[in-house]
C-alpha positions in Angstrom: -55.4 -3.4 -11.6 -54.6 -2.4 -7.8 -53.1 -5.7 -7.4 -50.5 -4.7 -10.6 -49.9 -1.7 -9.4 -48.9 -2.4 -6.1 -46.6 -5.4 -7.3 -44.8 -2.9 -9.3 -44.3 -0.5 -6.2 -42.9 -3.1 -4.4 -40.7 -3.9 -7.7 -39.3 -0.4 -7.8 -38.9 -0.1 -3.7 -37.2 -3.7 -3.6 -35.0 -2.3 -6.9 -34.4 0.9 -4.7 -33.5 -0.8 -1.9 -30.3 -3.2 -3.8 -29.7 0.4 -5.4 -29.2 2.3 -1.8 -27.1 -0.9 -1.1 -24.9 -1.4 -3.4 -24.2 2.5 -3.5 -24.0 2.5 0.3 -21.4 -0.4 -0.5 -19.1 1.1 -3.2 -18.3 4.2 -1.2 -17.3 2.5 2.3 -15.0 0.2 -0.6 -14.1 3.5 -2.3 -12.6 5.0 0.9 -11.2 1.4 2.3 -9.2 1.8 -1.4 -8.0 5.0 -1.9 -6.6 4.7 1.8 -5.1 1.6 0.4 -3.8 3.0 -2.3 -1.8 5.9 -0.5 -0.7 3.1 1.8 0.9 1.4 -1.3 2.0 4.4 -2.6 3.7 5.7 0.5 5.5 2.0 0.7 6.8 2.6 -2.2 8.0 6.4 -1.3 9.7 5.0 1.6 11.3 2.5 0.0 12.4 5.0 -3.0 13.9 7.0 0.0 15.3 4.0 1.5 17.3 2.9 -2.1 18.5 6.6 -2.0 20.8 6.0 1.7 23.8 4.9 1.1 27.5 5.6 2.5 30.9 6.4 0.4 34.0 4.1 0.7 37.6 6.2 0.8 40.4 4.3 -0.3 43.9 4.1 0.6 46.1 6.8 -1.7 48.0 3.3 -3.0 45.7 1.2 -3.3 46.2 -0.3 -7.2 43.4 0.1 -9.7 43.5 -4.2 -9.8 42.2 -4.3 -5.9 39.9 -1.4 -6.3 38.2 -3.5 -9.3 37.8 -6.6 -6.7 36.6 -4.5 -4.0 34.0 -2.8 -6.1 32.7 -6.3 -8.1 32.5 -7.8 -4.2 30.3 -4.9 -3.1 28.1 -5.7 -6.0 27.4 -9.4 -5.6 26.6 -8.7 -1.8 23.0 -8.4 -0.5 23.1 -4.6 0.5 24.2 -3.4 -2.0 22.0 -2.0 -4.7 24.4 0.0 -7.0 27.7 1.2 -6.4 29.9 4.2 -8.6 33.7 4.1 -8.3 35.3 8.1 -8.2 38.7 8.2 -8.9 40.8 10.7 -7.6 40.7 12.9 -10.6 36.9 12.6 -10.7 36.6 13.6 -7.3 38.7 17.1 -8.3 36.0 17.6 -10.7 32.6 17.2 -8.6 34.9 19.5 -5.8 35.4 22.3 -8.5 31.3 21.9 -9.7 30.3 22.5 -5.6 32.8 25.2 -5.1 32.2 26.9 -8.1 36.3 27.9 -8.7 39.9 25.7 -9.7 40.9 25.2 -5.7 43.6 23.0 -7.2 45.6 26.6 -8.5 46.6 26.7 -4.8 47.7 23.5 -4.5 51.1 21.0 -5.6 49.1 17.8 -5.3 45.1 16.2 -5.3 44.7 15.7 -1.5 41.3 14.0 -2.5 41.2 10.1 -2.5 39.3 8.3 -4.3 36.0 6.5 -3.6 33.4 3.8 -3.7 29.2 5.6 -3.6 27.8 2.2 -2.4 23.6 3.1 -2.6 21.7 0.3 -0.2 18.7 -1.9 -0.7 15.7 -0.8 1.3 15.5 -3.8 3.5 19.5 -2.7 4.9 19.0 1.0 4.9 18.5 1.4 8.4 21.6 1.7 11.1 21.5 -1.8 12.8 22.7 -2.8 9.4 25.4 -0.1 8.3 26.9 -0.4 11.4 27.4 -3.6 10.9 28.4 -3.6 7.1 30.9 -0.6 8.5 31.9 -3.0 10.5 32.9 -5.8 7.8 33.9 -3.7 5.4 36.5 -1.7 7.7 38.5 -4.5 8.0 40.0 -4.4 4.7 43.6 -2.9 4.4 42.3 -1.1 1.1 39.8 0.7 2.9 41.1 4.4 5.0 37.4 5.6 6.2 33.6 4.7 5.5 31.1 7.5 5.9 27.8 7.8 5.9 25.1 10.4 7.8 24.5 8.1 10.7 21.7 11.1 12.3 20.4 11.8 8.9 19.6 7.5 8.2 18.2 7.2 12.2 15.6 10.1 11.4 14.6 8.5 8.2 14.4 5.3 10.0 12.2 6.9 13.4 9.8 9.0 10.3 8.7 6.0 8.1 8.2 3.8 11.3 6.1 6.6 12.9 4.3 6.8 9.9 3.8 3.6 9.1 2.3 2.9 12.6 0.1 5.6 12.1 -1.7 4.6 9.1 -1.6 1.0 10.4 -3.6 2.4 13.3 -6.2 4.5 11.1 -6.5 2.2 8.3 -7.6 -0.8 11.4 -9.7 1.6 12.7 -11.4 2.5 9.0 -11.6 -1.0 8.4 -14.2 -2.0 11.7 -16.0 1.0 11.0 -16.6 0.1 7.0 -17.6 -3.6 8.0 -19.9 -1.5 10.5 -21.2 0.3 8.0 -21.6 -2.4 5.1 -23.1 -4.7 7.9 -26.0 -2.1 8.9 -26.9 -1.8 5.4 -27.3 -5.4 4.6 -29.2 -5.7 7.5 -31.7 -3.0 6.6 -32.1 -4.4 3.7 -33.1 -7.9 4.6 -34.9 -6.4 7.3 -37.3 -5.6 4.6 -38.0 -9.1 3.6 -37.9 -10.9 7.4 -41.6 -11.6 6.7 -40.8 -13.5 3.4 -37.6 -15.3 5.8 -40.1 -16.3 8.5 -42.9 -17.2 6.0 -40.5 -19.5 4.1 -39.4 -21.0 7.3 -43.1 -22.3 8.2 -43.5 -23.7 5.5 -40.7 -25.9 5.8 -37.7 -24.9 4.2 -34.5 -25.6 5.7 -31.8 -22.6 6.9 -29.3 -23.4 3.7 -32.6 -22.9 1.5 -33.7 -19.9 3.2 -30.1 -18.5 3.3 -28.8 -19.3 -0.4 -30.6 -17.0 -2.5 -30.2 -14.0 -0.1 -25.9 -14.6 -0.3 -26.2 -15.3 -3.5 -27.7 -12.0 -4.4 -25.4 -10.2 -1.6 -22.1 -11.6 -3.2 -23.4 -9.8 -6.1 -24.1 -6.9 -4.9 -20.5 -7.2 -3.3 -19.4 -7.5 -6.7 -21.1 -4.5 -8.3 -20.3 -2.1 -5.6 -16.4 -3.3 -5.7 -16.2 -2.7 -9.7 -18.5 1.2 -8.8 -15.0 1.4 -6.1 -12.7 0.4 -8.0 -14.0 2.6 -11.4 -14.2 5.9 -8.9 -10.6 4.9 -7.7 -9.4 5.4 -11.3 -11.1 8.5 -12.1 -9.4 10.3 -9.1 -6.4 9.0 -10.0 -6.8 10.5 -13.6 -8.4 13.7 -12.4 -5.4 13.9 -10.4 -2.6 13.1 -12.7 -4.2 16.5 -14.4 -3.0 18.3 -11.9 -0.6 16.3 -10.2 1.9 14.9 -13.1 4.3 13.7 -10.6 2.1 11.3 -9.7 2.9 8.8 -13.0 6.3 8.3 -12.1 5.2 6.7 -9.0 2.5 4.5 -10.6 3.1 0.9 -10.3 0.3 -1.1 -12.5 1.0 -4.4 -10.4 0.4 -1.8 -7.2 -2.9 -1.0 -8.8 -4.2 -4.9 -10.1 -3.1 -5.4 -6.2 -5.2 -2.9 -4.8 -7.8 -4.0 -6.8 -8.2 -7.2 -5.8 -8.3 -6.3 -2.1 -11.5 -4.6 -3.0 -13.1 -6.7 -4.8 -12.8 -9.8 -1.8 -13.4 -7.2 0.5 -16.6 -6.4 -1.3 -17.2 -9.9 -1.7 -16.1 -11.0 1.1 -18.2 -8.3 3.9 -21.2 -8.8 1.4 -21.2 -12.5 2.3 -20.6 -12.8 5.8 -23.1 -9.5 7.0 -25.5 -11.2 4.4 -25.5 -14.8 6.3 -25.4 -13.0 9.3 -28.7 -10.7 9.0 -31.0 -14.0 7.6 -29.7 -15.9 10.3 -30.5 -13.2 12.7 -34.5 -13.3 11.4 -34.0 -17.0 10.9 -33.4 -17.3 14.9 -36.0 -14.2 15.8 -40.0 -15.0 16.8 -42.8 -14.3 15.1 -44.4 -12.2 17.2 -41.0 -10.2 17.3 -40.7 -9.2 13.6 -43.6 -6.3 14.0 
């Protein structure tokens, strides 16, 4: 009867024990992903505010309506260029009177304006290397009187999201060695627990691979379980905060998301594994008389 009783203590300590694990697990994963996920996120913001650069094209007061066709359908097919809106001259009255708010052209015999080419970029060319040097090309057409853009406005843009991005490239390194840290010091608790059944298996023959197998075996699930715990708690903040936060669905990429996912679930895996073969090694390698 003593006997039972004790082997089910050590059933619900040992069951305690994977449970303080794989909880300990899922949270380090559960920051390591939602630090991910803002990562993703603010990827995507930049690039968003990236696609939104762009520069306007004036054209000469002749030019014909033939060439202006050409000159647009040739910004299209080229690399930079993401979309591109022709305003004619009369359109260009229009959006002046909308700004100003009153019919300027009352004063006037003739529409000074000229018309123009809004050219929006791709993210990978917003930045001013490469409008200086699509300025450049594109400035050497006779149809073309002035290209403007906000050169300080596109440099600041530029300096923020690389200062940024450096950043949380630092943090999310420094976040990373102290979750393996963390995951590490668990799994070795836990088999710490069990060096006496390591060593005792050892005398008796059994080889490293032997000793080692069942132990990753368990720990890659354990990996697993506390990944899927991550990944669930990663969703519910993301609805709780879509309650309060609607913006946040117009930003929501599901191939962002399956992504991050992913990560989690090798990372989970993966730590899990290699802090698991680690720790029996460790007990593997240590004496006897050391284990007390």
């Amino acid at each position: 009867m003593a006997k039972h009783a004790e082997e089910n203590f050590q059933k619900r300590r040992l069951r305690g024990s994977y449970i303080s694990v794989i909880l300990s697990v899922s949270l380090v994963l559960f920051t390591l992903g939602l630090l991910g996920l803002v990562m993703l996120y603010a990827q995507k913001l930049s690039t968003q505010v990236k696609e939104n650069i762009g520069f306007t094209i004036y054209l000469e007061d002749d030019v014909k309506e033939v060439d202006v066709q050409r000159l647009q359908k040739a910004i299209d097919i080229s690399p930079y260029a993401l979309t591109t809106e022709y305003i004619s001259k009369e359109d260009a009255v229009g959006l002046l009177k909308e700004d100003l708010g009153e019919d300027f052209m009352q004063y006037l015999d003739y529409n000074p304006l000229l018309a123009s080419i809004e050219v929006k970029l791709r993210a990978d060319y917003a930045h001013p290397d490469s409008l200086a040097n699509i300025k450049a090309q594109l400035s050497r057409s006779s149809k073309i009187k002035e290209i403007f853009y906000e050169e300080s406005l596109v440099k600041i843009v530029q300096e923020n999201i690389q200062r940024i991005g450096a950043l949380m490239g630092g943090f999310s390194l420094l976040l990373l060695i102290v979750a393996i840290a963390l995951i590490n010091n668990s799994i070795r608790l836990s088999i710490y627990s069990k060096r006496f059944l390591i060593k005792s298996m050892q005398l008796v023959g059994a080889t490293q691979g032997f000793i080692r197998k069942p132990f990753v075996q368990r720990g890659i699930v354990h990996g697993i379980y506390s990944a899927l715990i991550a990944i669930l708690l990663i969703m519910g903040l993301m609805y709780y905060s879509q309650q309060y936060l609607p913006d946040l669905i117009q930003i929501q990429d599901i191939e962002i998301l399956a992504y991050l996912f992913v990560i989690v679930l090798v990372l989970g895996i993966v730590i899990s594994w290699v802090s698991t073969s680690l720790a029996v090694r460790k007990f593997i390698r240590t004496r006897s008389d050391k284990l007390y």
